[in-house]
C-alpha positions as CSV (number, residue, x, y, z in Angstrom):
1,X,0.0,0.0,0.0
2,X,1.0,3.3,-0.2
3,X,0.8,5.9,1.8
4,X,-2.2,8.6,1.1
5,X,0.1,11.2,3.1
6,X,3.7,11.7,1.7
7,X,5.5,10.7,4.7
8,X,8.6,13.7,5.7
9,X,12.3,12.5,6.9
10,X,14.8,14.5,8.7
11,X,17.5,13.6,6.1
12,X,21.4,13.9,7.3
13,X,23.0,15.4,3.4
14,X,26.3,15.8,2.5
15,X,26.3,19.6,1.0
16,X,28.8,21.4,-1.4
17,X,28.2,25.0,-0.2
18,X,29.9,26.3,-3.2
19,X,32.6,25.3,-5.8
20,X,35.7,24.5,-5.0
21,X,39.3,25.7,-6.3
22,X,40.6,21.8,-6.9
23,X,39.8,18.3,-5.3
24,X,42.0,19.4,-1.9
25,X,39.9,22.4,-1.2
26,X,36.4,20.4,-1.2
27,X,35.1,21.4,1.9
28,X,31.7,19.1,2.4
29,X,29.6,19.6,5.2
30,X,26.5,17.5,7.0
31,X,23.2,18.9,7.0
32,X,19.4,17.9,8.0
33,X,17.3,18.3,5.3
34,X,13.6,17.6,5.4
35,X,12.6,15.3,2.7
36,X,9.0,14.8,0.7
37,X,8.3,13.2,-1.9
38,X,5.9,13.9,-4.7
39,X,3.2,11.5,-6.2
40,X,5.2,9.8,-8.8
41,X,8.3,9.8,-6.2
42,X,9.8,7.2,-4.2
43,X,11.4,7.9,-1.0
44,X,14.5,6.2,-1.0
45,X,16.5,5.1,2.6
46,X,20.2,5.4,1.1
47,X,22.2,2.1,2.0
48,X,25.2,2.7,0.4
49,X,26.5,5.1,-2.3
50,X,29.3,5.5,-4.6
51,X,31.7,8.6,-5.5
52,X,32.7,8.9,-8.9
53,X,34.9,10.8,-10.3
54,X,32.4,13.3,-11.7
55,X,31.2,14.4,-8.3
56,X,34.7,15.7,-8.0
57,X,34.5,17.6,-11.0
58,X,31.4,19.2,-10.3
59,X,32.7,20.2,-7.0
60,X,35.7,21.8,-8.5
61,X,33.7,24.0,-11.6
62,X,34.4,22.1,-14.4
63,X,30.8,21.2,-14.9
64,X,29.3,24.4,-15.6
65,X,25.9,23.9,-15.4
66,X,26.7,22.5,-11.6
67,X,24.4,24.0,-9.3
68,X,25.6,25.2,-5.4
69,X,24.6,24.2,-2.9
70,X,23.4,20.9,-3.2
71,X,24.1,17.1,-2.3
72,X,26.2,15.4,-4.2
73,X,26.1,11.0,-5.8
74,X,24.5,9.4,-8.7
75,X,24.6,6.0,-7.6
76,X,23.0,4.5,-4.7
77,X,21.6,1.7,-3.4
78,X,18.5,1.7,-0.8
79,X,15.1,0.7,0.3
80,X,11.9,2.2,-0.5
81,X,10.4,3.8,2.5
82,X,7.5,5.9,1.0
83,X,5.9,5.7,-2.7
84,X,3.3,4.3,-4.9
85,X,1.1,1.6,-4.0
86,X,3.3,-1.6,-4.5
87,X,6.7,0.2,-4.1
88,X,7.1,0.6,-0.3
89,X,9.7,-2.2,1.2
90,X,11.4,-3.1,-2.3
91,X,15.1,-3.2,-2.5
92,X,16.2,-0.9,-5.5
93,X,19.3,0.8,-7.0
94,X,20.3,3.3,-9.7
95,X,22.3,6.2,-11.3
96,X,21.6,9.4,-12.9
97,X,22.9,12.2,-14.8
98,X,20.9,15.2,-13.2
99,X,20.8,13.5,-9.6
100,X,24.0,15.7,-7.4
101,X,24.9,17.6,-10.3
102,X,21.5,19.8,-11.1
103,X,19.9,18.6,-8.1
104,X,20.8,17.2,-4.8
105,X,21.5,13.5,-4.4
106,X,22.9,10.4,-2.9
107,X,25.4,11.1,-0.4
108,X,22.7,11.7,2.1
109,X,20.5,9.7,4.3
110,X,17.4,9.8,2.1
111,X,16.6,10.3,-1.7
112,X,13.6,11.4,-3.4
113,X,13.5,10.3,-7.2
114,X,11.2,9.3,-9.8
115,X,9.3,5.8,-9.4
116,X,10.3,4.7,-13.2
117,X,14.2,5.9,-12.2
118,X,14.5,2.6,-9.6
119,X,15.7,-0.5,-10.6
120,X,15.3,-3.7,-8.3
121,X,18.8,-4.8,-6.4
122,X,19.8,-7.6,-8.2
123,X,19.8,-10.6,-5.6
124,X,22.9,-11.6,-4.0
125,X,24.4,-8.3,-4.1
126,X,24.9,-6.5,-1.6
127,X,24.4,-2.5,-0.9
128,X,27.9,-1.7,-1.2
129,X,28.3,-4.1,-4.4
130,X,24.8,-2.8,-6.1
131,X,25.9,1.2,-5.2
132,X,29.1,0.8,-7.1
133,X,27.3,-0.8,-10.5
134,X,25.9,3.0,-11.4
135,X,28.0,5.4,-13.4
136,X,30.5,2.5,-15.1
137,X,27.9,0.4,-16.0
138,X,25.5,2.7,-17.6
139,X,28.0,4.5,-19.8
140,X,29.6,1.2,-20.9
141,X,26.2,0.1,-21.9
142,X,24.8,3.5,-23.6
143,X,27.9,3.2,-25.4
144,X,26.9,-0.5,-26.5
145,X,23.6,0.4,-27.1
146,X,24.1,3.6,-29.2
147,X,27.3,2.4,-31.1
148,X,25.1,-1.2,-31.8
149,X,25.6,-4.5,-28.9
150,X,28.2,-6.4,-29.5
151,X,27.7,-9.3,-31.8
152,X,29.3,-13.3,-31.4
153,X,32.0,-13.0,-33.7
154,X,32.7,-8.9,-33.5
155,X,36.4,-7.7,-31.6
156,X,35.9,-5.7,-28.8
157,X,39.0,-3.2,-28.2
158,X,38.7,-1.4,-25.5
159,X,41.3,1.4,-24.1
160,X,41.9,1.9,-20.6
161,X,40.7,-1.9,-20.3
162,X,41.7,-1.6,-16.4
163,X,39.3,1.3,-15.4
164,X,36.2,1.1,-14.4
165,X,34.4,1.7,-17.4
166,X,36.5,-0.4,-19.3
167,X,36.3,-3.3,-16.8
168,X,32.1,-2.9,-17.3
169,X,32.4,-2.9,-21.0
170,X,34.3,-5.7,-21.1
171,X,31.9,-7.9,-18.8
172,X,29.4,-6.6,-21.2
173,X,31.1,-7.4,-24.7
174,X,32.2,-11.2,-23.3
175,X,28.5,-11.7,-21.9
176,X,27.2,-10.9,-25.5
177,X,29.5,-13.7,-26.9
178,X,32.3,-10.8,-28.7
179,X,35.6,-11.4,-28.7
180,X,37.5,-8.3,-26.5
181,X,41.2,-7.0,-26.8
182,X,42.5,-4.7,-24.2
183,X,45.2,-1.6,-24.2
184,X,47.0,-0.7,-21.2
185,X,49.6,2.1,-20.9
186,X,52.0,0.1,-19.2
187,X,52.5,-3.9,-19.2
188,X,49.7,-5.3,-16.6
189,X,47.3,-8.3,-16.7
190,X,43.5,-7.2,-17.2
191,X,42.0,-7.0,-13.5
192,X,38.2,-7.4,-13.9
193,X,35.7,-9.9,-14.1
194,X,35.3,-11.2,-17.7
195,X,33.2,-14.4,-19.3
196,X,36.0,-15.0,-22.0
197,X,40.1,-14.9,-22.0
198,X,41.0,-11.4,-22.7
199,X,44.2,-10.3,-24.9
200,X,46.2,-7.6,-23.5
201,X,48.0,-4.9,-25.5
202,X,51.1,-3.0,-23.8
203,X,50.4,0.5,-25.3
204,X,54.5,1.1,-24.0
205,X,55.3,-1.9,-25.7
206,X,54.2,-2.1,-29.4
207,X,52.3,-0.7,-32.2
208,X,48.7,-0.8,-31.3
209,X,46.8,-0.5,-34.5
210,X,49.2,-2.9,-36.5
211,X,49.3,-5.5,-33.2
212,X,45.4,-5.0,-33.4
213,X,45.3,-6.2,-37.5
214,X,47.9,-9.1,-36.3
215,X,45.2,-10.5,-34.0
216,X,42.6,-10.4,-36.2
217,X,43.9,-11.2,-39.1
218,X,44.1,-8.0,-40.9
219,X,40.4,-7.0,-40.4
220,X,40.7,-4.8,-37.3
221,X,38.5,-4.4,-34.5
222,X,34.5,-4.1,-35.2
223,X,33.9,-1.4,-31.7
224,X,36.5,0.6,-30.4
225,X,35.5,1.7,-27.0
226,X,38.2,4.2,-26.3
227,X,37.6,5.5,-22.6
228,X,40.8,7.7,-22.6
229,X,39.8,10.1,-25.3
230,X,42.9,12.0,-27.5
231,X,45.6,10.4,-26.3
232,X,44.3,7.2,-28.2
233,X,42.0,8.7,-30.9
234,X,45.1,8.6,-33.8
235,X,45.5,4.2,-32.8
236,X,41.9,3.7,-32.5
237,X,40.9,5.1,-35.4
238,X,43.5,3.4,-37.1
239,X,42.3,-0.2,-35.5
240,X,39.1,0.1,-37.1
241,X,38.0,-2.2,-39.2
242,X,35.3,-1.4,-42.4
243,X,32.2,0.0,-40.7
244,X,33.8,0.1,-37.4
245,X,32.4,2.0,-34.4
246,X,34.4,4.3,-32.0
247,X,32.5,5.1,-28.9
248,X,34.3,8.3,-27.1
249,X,33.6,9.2,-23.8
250,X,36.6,11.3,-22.4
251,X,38.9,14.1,-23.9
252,X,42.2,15.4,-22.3
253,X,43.0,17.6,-25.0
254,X,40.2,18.6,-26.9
255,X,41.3,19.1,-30.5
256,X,42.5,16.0,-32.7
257,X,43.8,15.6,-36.3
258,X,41.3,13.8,-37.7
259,X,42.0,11.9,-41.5
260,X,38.3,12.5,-43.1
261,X,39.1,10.6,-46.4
262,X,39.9,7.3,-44.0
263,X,37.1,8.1,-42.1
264,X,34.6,7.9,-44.8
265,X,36.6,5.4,-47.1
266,X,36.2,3.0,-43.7
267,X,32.8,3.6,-43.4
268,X,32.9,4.5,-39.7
269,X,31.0,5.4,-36.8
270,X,32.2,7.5,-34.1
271,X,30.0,8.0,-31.1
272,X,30.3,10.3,-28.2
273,X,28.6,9.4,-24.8
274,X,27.8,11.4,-22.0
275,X,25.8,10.2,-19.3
276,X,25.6,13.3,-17.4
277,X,22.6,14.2,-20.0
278,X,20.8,11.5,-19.1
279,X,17.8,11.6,-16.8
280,X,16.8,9.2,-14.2
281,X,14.4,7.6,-15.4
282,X,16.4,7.3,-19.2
283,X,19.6,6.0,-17.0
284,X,17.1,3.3,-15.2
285,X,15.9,2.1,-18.7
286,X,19.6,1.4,-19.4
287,X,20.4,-0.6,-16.1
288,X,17.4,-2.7,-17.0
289,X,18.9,-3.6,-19.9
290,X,21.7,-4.8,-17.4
291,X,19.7,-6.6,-15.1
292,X,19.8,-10.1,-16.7
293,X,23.6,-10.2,-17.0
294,X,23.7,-9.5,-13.3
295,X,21.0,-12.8,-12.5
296,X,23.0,-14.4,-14.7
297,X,26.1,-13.9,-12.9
298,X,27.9,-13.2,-16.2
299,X,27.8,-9.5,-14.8
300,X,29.4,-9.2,-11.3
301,X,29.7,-5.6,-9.2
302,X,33.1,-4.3,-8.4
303,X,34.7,-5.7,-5.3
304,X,34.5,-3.2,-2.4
305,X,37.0,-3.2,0.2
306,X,36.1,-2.1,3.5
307,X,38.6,0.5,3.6
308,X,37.1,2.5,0.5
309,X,33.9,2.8,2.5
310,X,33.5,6.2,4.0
311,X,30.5,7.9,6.7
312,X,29.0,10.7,5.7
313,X,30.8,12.2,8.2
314,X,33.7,11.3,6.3
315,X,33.2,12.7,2.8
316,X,36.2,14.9,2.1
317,X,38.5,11.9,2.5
318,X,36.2,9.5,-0.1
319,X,36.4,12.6,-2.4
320,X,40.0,12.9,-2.0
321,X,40.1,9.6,-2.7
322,X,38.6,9.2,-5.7
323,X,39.8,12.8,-7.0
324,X,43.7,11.0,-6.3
325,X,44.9,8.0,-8.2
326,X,43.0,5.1,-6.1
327,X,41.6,2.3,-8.2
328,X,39.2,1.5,-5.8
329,X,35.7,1.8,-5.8
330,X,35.0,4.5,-3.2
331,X,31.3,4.0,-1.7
332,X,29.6,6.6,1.3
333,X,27.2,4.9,4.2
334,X,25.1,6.5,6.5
């Protein structure tokens, strides 16, 4: 049932008073804020919550349209306290590109968001595990979905194979049967989860482009998920095979030579994703999609290690955190 009268909580928020000069100078505080929901709301009691890295870069200006003050998070992980009939007790999750960006979010006690913008915690998971899906998952898979899922048969190469985004779209590409080649910048083994041997390429160690024709016989790779940006937009582009896709979803520099007459003599596709324009509700119709690989167990979570979980209390450090070089994923509980 639900209930005819909103109910109110006195939630404890993490606040961002206003922006900050760089990640060291992030000066979160607690709050109470007193929560309601509307009618198409849920009223979410935050189990767990991750930081990602562009909470940081709100908090430091370089996302203009960043409002102050506000709560910041995307992900989380909770239990329905207050909603719809049928919605109250049910264990959800999800992510968002509005939610502690234009409008406060998940680093807090309590969340209000839209009923269709909930997904239900796979089982087996738990908070810390489901909070930490979010942000990597979604942009691997609106990459996947825009640039065109992974076929049995297609190559797979995906830069930055090691971060978190790449770890995801590699879980994703092997659960859809492809075959999936990695770049590092420096000789290491791939570190995720993956349903399928993954080859590694040393970007400090050989020719990526002509290694990439070597292990696929001259054809190149079919997607190109280059999670770097610039620094590998000259060797993914030249990876590509005919009607290849190159999905882009970081830049370091922002300007790249770009060869039009191999671009259109390949017949390619390049992509940009950015997940920070998608809504709640648009980013919980993308973890759906996601859902069955997790029941499946050919998608697992991120490990969490107990010393990358923070209090609220204890934001600044999680922020510092994940603004520094950890690999970790870095999750807040109240």
């Amino acid at each position: 049932m639900s209930s005819a009268d909103p109910k109110t909580v006195e939630a404890r928020c993490v606040r961002l008073i206003a922006k900050a000069e760089n990640a060291a100078a992030v000066a979160p505080v607690v709050e109470h804020h007193t929560l309601t929901r509307g009618p198409n709301d849920l009223l979410i009691e935050i189990k767990a919550a991750a930081v990602n890295p562009s909470d940081i870069k709100a908090a430091t200006g370089l996302m203009p349209y960043a409002v102050f003050p506000r709560t910041p998070g995307r992900d989380y992980a909770g239990v329905v306290i207050d909603g719809p009939a049928g919605t109250i007790g049910r264990d959800v999750f999800g992510s968002s590109g509005d939610l502690g960006i234009r409008r406060d979010g998940t680093h807090a006690s309590h969340l209000v968001v839209e009923a269709d913008a909930v997904v239900e915690k796979p089982k087996g998971l738990s908070w810390e595990e489901a909070a930490g899906i979010g942000v990597p998952f979604v942009t691997a898979m609106e990459g996947f979905r825009r640039a065109g899922v992974p076929k049995p048969g297609e190559t797979v190469l995906v830069f930055g194979v090691n971060g978190k985004v790449g770890q995801a779209a590699v879980q994703i590409a092997t659960w859809q049967g492809a075959r999936v080649i990695g770049v590092v910048r420096k000789a290491e083994a791939y570190a995720g989860h993956a349903n399928a041997p993954i080859e590694v390429i040393d970007a400090s160690a050989a020719d990526i482009a002509a290694r990439v024709r070597e292990l696929t016989g001259g054809k190149g790779a079919d997607i190109v998920f280059n999670t770097v940006g610039d620094p590998y937009f000259q060797a993914a582009h030249k990876s590509l095979a005919l009607r290849g896709r190159q999905i882009l979803i970081a830049a370091i520099d922002r300007i790249v030579q770009f060869n039009i007459l191999e671009f259109y003599r390949g017949q390619h596709t390049y992509v940009g994703i950015d997940t920070l324009g998608l809504s709640s509700a648009a980013t919980g119709a993308v973890l759906r999609d996601l859902g069955p690989g997790f029941a499946s167990g050919h998608l697992r979570p991120f490990p969490i290690k107990a010393s990358a979980i923070y209090p609220l209390e204890r934001a600044k450090e999680a922020y510092v955190a994940v603004a520094g070089s950890s690999r970790d994923r870095v999750i807040l509980k109240p």
